[in-house]
Each structure stands twice: as C-alpha cells, then as structure tokens.
MIDREN-108208 format. One record per residue (C-alpha): x negated, y negated, z negated; residue in three letters. Coordinates in steps of 0.1 Angstrom, whole numbers, always signed. Last residue first. Layout:
<pts>
PT,px,py,pz,vexlum
PT,X,Y,Z,ALA
...
</pts>
This chain:
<pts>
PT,px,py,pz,vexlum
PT,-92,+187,-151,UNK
PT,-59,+165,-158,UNK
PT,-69,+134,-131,UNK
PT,-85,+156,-108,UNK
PT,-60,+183,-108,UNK
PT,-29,+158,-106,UNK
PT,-45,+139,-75,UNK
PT,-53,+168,-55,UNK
PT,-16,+181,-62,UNK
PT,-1,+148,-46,UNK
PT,-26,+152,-17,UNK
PT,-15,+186,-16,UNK
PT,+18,+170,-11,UNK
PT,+15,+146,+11,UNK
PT,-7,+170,+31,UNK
PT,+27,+185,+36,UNK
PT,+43,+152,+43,UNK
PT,+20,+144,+71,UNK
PT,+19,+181,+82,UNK
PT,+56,+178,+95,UNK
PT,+46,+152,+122,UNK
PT,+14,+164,+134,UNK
PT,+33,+193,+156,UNK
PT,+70,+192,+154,UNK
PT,+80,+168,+176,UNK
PT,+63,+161,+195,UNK
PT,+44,+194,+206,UNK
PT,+7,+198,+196,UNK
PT,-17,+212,+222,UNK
PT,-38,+243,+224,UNK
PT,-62,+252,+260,UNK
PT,-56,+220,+278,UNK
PT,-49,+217,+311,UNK
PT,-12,+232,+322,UNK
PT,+2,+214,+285,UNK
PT,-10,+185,+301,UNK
PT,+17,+178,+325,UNK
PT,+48,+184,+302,UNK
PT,+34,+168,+276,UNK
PT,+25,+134,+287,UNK
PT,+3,+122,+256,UNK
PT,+15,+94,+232,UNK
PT,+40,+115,+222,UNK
PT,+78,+117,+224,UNK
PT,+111,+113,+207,UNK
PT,+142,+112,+222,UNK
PT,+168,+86,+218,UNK
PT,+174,+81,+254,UNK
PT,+150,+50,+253,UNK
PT,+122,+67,+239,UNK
PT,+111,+67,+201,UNK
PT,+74,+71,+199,UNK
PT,+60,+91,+177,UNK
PT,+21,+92,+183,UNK
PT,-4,+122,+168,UNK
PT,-13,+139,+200,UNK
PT,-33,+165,+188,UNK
PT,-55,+181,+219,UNK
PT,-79,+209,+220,UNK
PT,-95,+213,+255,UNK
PT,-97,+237,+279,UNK
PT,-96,+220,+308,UNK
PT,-112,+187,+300,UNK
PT,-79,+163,+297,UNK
PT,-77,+130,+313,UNK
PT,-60,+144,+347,UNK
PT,-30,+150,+323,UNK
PT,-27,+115,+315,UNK
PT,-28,+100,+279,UNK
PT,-6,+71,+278,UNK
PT,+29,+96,+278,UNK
PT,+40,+73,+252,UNK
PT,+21,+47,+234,UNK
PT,+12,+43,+196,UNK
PT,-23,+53,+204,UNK
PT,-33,+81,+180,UNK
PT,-45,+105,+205,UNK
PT,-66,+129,+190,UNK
PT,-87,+149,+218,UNK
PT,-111,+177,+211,UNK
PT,-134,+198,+238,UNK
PT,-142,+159,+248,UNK
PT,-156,+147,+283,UNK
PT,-124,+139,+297,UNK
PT,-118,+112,+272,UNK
PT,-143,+91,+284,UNK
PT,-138,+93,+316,UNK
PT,-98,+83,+315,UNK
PT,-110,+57,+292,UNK
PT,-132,+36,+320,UNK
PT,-142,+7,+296,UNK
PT,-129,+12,+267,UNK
PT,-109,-23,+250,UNK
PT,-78,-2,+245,UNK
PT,-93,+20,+222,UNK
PT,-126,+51,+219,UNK
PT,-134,+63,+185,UNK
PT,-166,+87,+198,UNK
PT,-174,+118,+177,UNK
PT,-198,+148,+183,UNK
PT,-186,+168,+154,UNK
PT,-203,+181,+126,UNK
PT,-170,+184,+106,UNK
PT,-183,+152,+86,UNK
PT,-175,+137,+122,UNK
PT,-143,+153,+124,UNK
PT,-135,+136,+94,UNK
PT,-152,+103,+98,UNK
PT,-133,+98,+133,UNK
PT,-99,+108,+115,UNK
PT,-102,+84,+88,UNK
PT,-109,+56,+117,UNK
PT,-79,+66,+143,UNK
PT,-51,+72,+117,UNK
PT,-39,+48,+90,UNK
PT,-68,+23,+92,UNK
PT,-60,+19,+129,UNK
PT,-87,+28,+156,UNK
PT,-73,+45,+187,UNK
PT,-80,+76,+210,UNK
PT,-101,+100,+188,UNK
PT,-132,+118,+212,UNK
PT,-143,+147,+199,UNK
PT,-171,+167,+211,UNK
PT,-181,+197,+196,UNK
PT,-213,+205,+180,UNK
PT,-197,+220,+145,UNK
PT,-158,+227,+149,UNK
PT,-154,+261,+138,UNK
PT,-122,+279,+129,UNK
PT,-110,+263,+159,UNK
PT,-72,+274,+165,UNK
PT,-60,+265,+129,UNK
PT,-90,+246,+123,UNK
PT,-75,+217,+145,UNK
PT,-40,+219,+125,UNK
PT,-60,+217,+93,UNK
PT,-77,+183,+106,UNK
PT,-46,+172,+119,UNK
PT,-31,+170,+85,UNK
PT,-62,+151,+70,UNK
PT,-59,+128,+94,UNK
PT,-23,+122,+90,UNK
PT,-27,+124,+52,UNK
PT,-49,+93,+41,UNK
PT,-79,+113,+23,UNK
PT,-78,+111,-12,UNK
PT,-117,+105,-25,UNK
PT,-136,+131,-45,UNK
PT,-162,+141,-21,UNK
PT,-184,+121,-4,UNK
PT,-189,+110,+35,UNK
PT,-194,+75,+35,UNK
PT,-166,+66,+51,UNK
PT,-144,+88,+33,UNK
PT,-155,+71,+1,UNK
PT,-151,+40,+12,UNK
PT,-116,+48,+22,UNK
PT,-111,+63,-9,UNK
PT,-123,+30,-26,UNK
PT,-108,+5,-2,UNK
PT,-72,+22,-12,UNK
PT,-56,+40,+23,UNK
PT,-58,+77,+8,UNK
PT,-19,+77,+12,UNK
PT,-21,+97,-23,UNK
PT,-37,+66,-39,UNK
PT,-36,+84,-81,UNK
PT,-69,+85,-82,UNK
PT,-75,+46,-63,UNK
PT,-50,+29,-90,UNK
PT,-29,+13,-65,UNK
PT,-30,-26,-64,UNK
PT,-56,-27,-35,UNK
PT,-27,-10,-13,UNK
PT,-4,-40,-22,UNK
PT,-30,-69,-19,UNK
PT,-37,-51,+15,UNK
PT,+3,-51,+22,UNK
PT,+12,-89,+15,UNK
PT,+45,-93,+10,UNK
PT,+67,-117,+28,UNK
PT,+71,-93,+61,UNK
PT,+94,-68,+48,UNK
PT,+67,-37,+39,UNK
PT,+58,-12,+62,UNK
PT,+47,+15,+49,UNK
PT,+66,+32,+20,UNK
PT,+45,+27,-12,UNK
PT,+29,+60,-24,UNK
PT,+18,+66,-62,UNK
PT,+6,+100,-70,UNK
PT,-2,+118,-107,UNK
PT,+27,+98,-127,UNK
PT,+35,+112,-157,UNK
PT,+3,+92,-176,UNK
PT,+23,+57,-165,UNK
PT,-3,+33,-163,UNK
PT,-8,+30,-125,UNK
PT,+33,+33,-124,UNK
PT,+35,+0,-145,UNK
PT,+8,-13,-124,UNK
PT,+27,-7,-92,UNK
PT,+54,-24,-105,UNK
PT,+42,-51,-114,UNK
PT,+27,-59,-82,UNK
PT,+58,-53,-65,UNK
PT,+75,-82,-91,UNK
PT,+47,-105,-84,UNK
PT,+51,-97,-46,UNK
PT,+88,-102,-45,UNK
PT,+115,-79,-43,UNK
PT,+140,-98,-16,UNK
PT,+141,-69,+3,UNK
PT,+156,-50,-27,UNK
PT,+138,-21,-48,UNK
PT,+139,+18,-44,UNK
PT,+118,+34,-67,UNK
PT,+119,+71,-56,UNK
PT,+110,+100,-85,UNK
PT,+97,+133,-73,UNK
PT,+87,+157,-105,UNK
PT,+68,+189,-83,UNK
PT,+85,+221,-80,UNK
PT,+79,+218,-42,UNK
PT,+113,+217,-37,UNK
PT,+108,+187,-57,UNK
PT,+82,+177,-36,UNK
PT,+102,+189,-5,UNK
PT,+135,+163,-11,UNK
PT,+117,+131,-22,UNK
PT,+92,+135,+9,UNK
PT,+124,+138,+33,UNK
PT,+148,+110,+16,UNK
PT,+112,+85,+19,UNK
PT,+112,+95,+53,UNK
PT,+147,+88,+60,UNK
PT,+149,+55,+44,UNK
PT,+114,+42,+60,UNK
PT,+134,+47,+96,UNK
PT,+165,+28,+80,UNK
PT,+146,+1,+67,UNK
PT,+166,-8,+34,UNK
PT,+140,-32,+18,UNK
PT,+111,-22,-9,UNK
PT,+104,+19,-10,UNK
PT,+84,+30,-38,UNK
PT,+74,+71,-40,UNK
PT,+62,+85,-73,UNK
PT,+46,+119,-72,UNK
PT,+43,+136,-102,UNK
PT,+31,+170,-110,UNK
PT,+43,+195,-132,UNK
PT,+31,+204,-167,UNK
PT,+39,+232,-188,UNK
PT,+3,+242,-194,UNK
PT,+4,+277,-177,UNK
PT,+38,+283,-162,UNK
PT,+39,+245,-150,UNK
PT,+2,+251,-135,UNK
PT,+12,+289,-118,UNK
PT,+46,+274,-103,UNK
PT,+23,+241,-88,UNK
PT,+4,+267,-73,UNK
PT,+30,+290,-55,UNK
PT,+45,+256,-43,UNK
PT,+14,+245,-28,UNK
PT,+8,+279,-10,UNK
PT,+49,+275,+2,UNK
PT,+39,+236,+15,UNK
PT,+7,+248,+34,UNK
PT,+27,+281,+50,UNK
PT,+54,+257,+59,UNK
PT,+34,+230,+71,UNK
PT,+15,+256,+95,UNK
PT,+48,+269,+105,UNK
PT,+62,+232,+114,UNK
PT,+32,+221,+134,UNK
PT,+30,+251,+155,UNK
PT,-2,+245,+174,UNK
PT,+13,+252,+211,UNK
PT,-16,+274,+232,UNK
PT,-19,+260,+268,UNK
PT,-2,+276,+293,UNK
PT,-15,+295,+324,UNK
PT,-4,+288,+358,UNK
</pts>
C-alpha cells in the first residue's frame, strides 16, 4: 500500500533558519546592526525551561542578540508589567516573547495587551490579531500558523479553491490558521468539539490541521484519500513518547503528505520565531 509523503519538519526549518541567518549576516555587515529578540520566562516550568533554552540557543546561532529574562514565580503582575514596558522602550529590542503559560496569579490577556504590537513576535497582541483577521498586511502572525502554512506550500505550491477544514479554535492555533488559509483562497471551515458529525466533516477537506490537544483524535477513516494533513498537537504519552493529535500509523496509508510528531510543525514554531523576530527588526528600522 502506498505511503503518504512525510513533510520534513526539521529540513524545512533548517533551510528557513540558514536563509534567515544568511540575512541577518548581510544587515550586521551593512549597518552594523543585529536583531533582538527578548524572551521572558516567569516561574521554573520545566517544559517552558527547555523551550525558552532552545529559542535562546538558534537566535544567536542565528546571529541575532538573544537575551532571556528569567524572573521568580512570585514575580508579580505590576513588576511583569514593568518589565514589559521597559523592553517596549528599549530601541535594542526588535521582539518581545513571554513564555506561555504563566503561574496562575497573573493575568495573561493584560500580559499580551502589554506588548508593544511591532515588536509582538508571538503575533497574539489584539492588534496583529486584528489585523490577521481582517486580512492586511503588516501584522506579526502567531508562528504555529504561520509555520504550518510554509509546511503546506512545501507540497502545495497552490492552495486557491481547496478545502480546508482546521480542527480546533484556540487563539494560539485554530483561528490564525483559519484566516491564513483562508486569505490563501481556501475553502475553510474551523470545525471543534461541539461539531456535529466531525468524522464527516473532516473527510471532505483536501487539507486537514488538527490542532486539538488530543492524541491519536483524528481517525484514519476521517481522512479524504489524498489529503494534506498537519497535525500540530504534542501530546506527551504515558511512556514518555510524544505523539499527535492524529493516529499516525493508520493515516499515513490515506493521506497523500502528512507531518510526523515529532519533527514536523514542531521545529517550524521556533523558525518562524525567528523570521518573525527579523519581520519585526525590518519594519521597525526600514
């Protein structure tokens, strides 16, 4: 039986993080400037500790100035707050990420709505999000999306009059990938735990992105032979193993491309990261 096509998360990341490094080399060569990508973790969360280790690591491998602001649990929201606004005025400081999520004390819309929207690389500020919504340029695009948006024109160079359906409806994931494929000219239906008869629903779409949060939740029989499918969940299994939201081993006989897990959406987060971080220093320094 023939297998469907893996989209190589980690070589696709690669090639996008080496293309950002080439240009980041050309900007510091030219005006002596780098750019600067400031990352604040609050508490000691041992997941957030690794990612915030990893992003540190490839922007400055990146040639970009990576700083990480790591501050207690017991940080409060006034002292949060005033950090973000010292970063917001900092001229050094292209990109401002705070590691998601927060200890439970702080309030993380009143966090978000602190970043100064040009320099939002998470793309989660009410202002890029509006502007995503409503389909203009200029805004920072949260980076999951925007990741699994390259990994889809890596084996569809074209995407207009498709249909997409995006399982799940988070800020993070499900909605800023619904306006992207949509502004894609995609056919586009956010479908969720409330849709009636899922299974059908999905097997209608030439493109699945399943950001559920759930392993193995999307079934093989779901899948329109054929079909592109980016299964964006983590999900940390009892072994210690880490799996998708859609069952692998099953649908990788349907679809025609699929994204492993790992190493499919995973390592284009931090890569769009970083263009994201670039975006940001370019718009701000013309």
């Amino acid at each position: 039986m023939p297998q469907a096509t893996l989209i190589d998360g980690k070589a696709i990341a690669a090639a996008l993080r080496a293309q950002i490094t080439t240009e980041v080399a050309a900007i510091k060569a030219q005006r002596g400037l780098v750019p600067g990508l400031h990352v604040v973790l609050v508490g000691d969360d041992p997941a957030s500790r690794v990612y915030v280790a990893s992003k540190e690591r490839l922007a400055v491998e990146a040639g970009m100035n990576s700083v990480a602001h790591r501050l207690p649990a017991e940080t409060s929201q006034a002292e949060l707050l005033a950090k973000l606004a010292e970063l917001n005025s900092d001229d050094t400081v292209d990109g401002i990420l705070v590691q998601l999520p927060l200890p439970k004390h702080l309030d993380t819309e009143t966090v978000v709505d602190a970043i100064d929207p040009a320099k939002d690389v998470d793309g989660l500020h009410p202002v890029n999000a509006g502007r995503l919504a409503g389909g203009k340029a200029g805004g920072l695009v949260p980076c999951t999306p925007l990741g699994s948006m390259l990994l889809l024109r890596h084996v569809l160079p074209s995407l207009s009059g498709l249909e997409a359906v995006v399982i799940g409806r988070s800020e993070l994931v499900g909605r800023p990938a619904a306006q992207l494929l949509l502004q894609a000219d995609c056919t586009v239906t956010i479908a969720h735990s409330r849709t009636r008869d899922l299974a059908t629903v999905v097997r209608r779409a030439d493109i699945v992105v399943a950001a559920v949060g759930r392993p193995h939740f999307v079934k093989a029989d779901w899948i329109k032979p054929g079909a592109t499918v980016i299964d964006v969940g983590i999900n940390r299994m009892p072994d210690g193993k880490l799996a998708g939201d859609v069952d692998f081993a099953e649908a990788v006989k349907v679809a025609g491309a699929i994204t492993p897990v790992p190493g499919g959406v995973g390592p284009m987060t931090i890569a769009c990261l970083l263009r994201n971080t670039l975006t940001a220093f370019k718009a701000r320094r013309g």
